[in-house]
N, C-alpha and C positions, 0 to 999 in steps of 0.2 A: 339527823332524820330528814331534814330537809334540802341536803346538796344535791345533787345533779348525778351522784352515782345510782341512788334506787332509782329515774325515771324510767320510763316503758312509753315508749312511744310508735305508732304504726303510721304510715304510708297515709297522707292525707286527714289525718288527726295532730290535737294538739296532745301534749304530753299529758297521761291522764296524772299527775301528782298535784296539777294544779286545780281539779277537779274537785266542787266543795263536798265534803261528808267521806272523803279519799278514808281517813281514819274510822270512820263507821264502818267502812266498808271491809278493813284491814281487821277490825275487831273481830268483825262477823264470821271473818277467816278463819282467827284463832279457835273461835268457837267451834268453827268447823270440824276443825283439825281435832278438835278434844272429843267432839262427838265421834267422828270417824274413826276415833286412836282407839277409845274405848270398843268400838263395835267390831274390832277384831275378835277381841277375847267373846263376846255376847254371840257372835256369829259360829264362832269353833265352838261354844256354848252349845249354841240351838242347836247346830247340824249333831251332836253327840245324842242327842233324845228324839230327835225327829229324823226323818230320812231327809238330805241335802236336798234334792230338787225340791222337795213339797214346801220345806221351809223357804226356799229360794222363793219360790214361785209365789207362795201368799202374802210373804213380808212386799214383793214391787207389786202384787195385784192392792192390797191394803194401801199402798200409797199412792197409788193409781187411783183409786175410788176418792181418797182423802184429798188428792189433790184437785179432781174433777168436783168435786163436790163446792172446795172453798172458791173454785174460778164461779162456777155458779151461784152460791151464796152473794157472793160481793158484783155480783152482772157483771163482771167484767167483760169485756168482746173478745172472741175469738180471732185470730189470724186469717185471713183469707183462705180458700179450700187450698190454693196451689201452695202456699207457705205451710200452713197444716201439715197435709203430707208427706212435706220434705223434711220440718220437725218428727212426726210418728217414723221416718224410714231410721232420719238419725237414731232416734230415740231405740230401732232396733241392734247399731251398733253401740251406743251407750249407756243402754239399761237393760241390754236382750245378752249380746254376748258378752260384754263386759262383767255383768253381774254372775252370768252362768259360769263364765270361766273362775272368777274370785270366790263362787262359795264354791265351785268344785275342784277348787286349790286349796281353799282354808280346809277343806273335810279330809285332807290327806298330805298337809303338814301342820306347823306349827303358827300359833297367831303372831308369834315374834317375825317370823320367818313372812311371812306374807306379807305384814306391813314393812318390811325391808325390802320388800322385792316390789312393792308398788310404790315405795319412796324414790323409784328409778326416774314415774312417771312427767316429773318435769324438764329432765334433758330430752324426754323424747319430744313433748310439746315442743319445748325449744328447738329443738332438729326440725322437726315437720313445719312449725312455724315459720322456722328463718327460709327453708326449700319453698314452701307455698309462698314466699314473699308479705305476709302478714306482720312478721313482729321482726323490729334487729334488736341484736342483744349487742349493750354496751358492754368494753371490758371490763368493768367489777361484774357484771353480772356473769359474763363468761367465767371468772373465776368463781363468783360462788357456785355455780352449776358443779363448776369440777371438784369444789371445795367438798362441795356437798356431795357428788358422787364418792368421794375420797371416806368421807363418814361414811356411806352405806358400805363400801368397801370392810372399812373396819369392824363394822354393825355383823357382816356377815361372816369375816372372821370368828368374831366373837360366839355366831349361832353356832358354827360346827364346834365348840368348844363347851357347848351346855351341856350341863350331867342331867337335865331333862328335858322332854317331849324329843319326840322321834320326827326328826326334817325326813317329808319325801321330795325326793328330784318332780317326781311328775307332778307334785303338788305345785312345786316351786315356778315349774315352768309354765302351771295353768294359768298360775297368778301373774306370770312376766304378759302373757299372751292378752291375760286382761287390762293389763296395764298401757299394753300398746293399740286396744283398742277405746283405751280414754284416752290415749294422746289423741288419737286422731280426731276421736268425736268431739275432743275441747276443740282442738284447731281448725274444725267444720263447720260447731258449734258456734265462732266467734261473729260472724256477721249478723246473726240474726237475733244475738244479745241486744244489739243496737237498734232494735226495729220492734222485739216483740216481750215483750213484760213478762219478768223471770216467774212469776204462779203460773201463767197461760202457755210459757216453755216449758216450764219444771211437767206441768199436767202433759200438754202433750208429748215429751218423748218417753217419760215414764210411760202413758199407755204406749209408745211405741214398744217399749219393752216387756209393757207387762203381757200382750196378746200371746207372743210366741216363746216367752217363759212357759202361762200356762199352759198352751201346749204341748210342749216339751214335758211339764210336771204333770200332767193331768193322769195317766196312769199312776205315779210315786203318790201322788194327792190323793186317789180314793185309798189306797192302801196305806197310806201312812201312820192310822194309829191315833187318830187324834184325842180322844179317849183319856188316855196310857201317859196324855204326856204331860208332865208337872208344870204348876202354877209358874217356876220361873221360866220353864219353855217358853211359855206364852206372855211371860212378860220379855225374855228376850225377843221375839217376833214384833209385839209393839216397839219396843225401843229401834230395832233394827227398820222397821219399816218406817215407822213414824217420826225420830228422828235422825238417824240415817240417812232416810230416805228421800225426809220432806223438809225440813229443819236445816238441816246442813247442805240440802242440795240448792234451796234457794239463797242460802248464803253464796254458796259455789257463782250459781249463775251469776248473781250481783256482781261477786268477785269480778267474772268474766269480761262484761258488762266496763266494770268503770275504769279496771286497773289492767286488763288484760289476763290470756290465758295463760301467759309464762309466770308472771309474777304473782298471780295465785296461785300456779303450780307451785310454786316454791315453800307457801305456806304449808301444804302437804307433807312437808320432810318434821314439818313438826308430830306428825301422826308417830312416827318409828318410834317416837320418844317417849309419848303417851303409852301407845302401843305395846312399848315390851315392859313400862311399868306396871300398866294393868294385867298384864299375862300374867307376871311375876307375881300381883298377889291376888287373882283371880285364878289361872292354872297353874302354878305354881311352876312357871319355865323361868326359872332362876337366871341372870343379865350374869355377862363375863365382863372382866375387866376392859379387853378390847372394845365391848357392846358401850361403855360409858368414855372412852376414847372417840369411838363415833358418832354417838349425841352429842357429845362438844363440835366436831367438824359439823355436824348439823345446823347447831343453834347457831354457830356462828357465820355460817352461809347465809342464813336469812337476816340475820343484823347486817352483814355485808350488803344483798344485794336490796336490802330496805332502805341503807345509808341516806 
């Protein structure tokens, strides 16, 4: 756990391993990752009783509110107007279309299938990170990336092989498309982890994304029904908004923050894992033998490049 192959280190920093509360921070990961595992199934959930844009759009407006609320509560200060901004434009490709393409991928495949296809999301970081000059990646960690690609590979063998839920191509590809606009927004995202306190980030690019969500939903929203829709609809809308939304995103940033964007990505391949268990006894999309072949290359990528 503590050799020399899990560091992460960037251009003008010290290596964050030797960083104290590294392990808090690693926890909060995991935590992450069970939160986010589960909100696949709660997500394909909600969009089943409600119309997708409207649920989309109230669960980031609901965290939007919650998160502006606790920055006020606690006074904390705000960012500078010119930093603001440039948080709320992020905050349009990391919580605007990011989220719009992943709940308009989950409403048209499968919850297995979608945490497979955003388990991509850390060799993209890695890609984008090592081009922008931000992060190098050591060779164990090159090897778990591919390790770990190597499991989703098997993961998704395993999908086309389920005698249940119906995989769509266009779902698949709405969810790859959102995937690679969280690479980019983590690796945009990274300098300003260092300067501006993960509530008063988390709040501002959340509203960056909640503004042109709801407009995008604001027709699906008055017609949605809300009425008609059952007690767990709207308990999945809390859990998805609140923590989804707000819980695991300021773990995220933390993440970002002390250990980097790559190596928190990585904690994310634990999500697949989570993810098609809970499918499995929430919508009942039965795991294939290949699908527990690539949870081992999984788990084992992250022990690797944790080492």
């Amino acid at each position: 756990m503590g050799s020399t192959v899990g560091k992460l280190s960037t251009p003008g920093h010290a290596s964050t391993t030797t960083r104290p509360g590294v392990w808090l921070t690693e926890l909060g990961l995991v935590l992450m990752a069970l939160i986010w595992g589960v909100n696949y199934s709660i997500v394909k959930f909600g969009t089943t009783v409600i119309d997708p844009l409207a649920f989309n759009g109230a669960r980031v407006a609901l965290a939007a509110i919650v998160l502006c609320a606790i920055v006020v509560v606690a006074r904390a200060s705000w960012p500078s107007r010119g930093v603001a901004w440039r948080l709320l434009a992020l905050g349009v490709l990391g919580n605007g279309f990011y989220q719009y393409l992943f709940v308009e991928g989950i409403a048209r495949t499968s919850a297995t299938d979608a945490a497979l296809v955003v388990a991509a999301s850390p060799a993209f970081i890695a890609i984008i990170g090592r081009m922008r000059g931000i992060e190098r990646a050591s060779t164990a960690r090159v090897l778990g990336i591919l390790l770990s690609l190597a499991g989703i590979a098997f993961v998704v063998l395993g999908s086309t092989e389920a005698s249940q839920g119906v995989s769509s191509v266009t779902g698949d590809l709405l969810v790859l498309g959102g995937s690679l606009s969280w690479a980019l927004y983590s690796v945009l995202l990274k300098p300003y982890t260092e300067s501006v306190p993960g509530l008063q980030l988390s709040a501002l690019t959340m509203v960056g994304g909640a503004v042109p969500l709801a407009l995008v939903a604001l027709p699906n929203f008055v017609h949605a029904g809300w009425k008609a829709m059952p007690m767990l609809g709207w308990g999945a809308m809390l859990y998805s908004g609140l923590f989804a939304l707000v819980i695991a995103y300021l773990f995220w940033y933390r993440g970002v923050r002390v250990i980097g964007p790559t190596r928190s990505a990585i904690y994310s391949n634990l999500q697949p894992v989570i993810a098609v268990l809970f499918a499995w006894i929430m919508l009942s999309e039965a795991p294939t033998l290949w699908q527990g072949v690539g949870t081992a290359c999984i788990m084992a990528s992250l022990l690797l490049t944790r080492a």
